[in-house]
C-alpha positions as CSV (number, residue, x, y, z in Angstrom):
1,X,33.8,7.5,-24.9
2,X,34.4,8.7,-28.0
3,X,33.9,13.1,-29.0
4,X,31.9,14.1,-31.2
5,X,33.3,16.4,-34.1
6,X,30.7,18.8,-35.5
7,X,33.0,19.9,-38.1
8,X,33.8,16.6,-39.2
9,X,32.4,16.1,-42.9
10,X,30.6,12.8,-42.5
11,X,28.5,14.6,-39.2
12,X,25.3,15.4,-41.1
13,X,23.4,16.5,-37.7
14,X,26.2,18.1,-36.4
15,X,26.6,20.3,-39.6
16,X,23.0,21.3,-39.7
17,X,23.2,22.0,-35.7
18,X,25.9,24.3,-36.0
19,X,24.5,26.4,-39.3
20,X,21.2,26.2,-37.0
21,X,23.2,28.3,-34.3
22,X,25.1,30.3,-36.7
23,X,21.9,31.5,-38.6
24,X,20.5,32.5,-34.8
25,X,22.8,34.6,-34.2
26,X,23.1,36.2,-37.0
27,X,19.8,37.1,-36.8
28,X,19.9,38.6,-33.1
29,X,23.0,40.4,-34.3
30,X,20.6,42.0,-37.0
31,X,18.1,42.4,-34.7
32,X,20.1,44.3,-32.4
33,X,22.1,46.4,-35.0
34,X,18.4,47.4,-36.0
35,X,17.4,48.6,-32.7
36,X,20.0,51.0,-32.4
37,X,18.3,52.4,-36.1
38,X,14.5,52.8,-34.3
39,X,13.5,56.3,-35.6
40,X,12.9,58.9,-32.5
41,X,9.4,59.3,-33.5
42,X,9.0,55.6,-32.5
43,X,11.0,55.6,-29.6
44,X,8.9,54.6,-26.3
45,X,10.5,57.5,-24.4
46,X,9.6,60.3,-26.9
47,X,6.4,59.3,-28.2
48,X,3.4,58.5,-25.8
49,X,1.3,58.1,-28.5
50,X,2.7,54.9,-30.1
51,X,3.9,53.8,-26.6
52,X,1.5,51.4,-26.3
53,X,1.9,49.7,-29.2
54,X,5.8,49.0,-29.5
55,X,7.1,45.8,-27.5
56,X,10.4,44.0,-26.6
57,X,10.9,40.3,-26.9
58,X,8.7,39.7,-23.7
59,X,5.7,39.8,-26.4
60,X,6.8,36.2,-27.6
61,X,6.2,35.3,-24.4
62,X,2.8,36.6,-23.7
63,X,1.5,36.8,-26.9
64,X,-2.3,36.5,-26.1
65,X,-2.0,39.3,-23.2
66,X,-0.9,41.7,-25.6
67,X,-3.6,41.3,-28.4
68,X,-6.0,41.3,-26.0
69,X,-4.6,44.5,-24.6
70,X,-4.7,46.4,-28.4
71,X,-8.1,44.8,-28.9
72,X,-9.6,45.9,-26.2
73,X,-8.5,49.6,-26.8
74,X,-10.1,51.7,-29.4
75,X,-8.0,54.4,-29.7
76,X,-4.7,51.6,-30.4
77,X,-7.1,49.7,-33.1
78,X,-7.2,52.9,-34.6
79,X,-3.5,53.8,-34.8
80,X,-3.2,50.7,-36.1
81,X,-5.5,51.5,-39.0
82,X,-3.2,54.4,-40.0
């Protein structure tokens, strides 16, 4: 049985698989640098007010429960609007 090289030239799919992963993390590295930067007025802990309206990346998961949560509450459509 033979290996598979993903670096090798000729390995179209195995090139495009590996930028693929490379971009992804990348991007959580971003993502993560950026949530260190979240400005206190934001923050979960220090404001009640937007509390309600700031997520982690459980909201990919449950998309539909937490529209229907912000829809369903005036006073977050309105904070919203601001």
């Amino acid at each position: 049985m033979d290996k598979i090289d993903f670096l090798s030239e000729p390995n179209g799919a195995g090139q495009l698989l590996l930028r693929l992963v490379s971009r992804g993390n990348a991007i959580l590295a971003e993502l993560l640098r950026l949530s260190d930067r979240i400005p206190q007025a934001y923050r979960p802990e220090s404001s009640q007010e937007y509390a309600s309206l700031i997520f982690d990346f459980s909201y990919f998961n449950r998309e539909e429960l937490y529209e229907k949560r912000i829809n369903d509450d005036s006073a977050l459509i309105e904070l919203i609007k601001i």
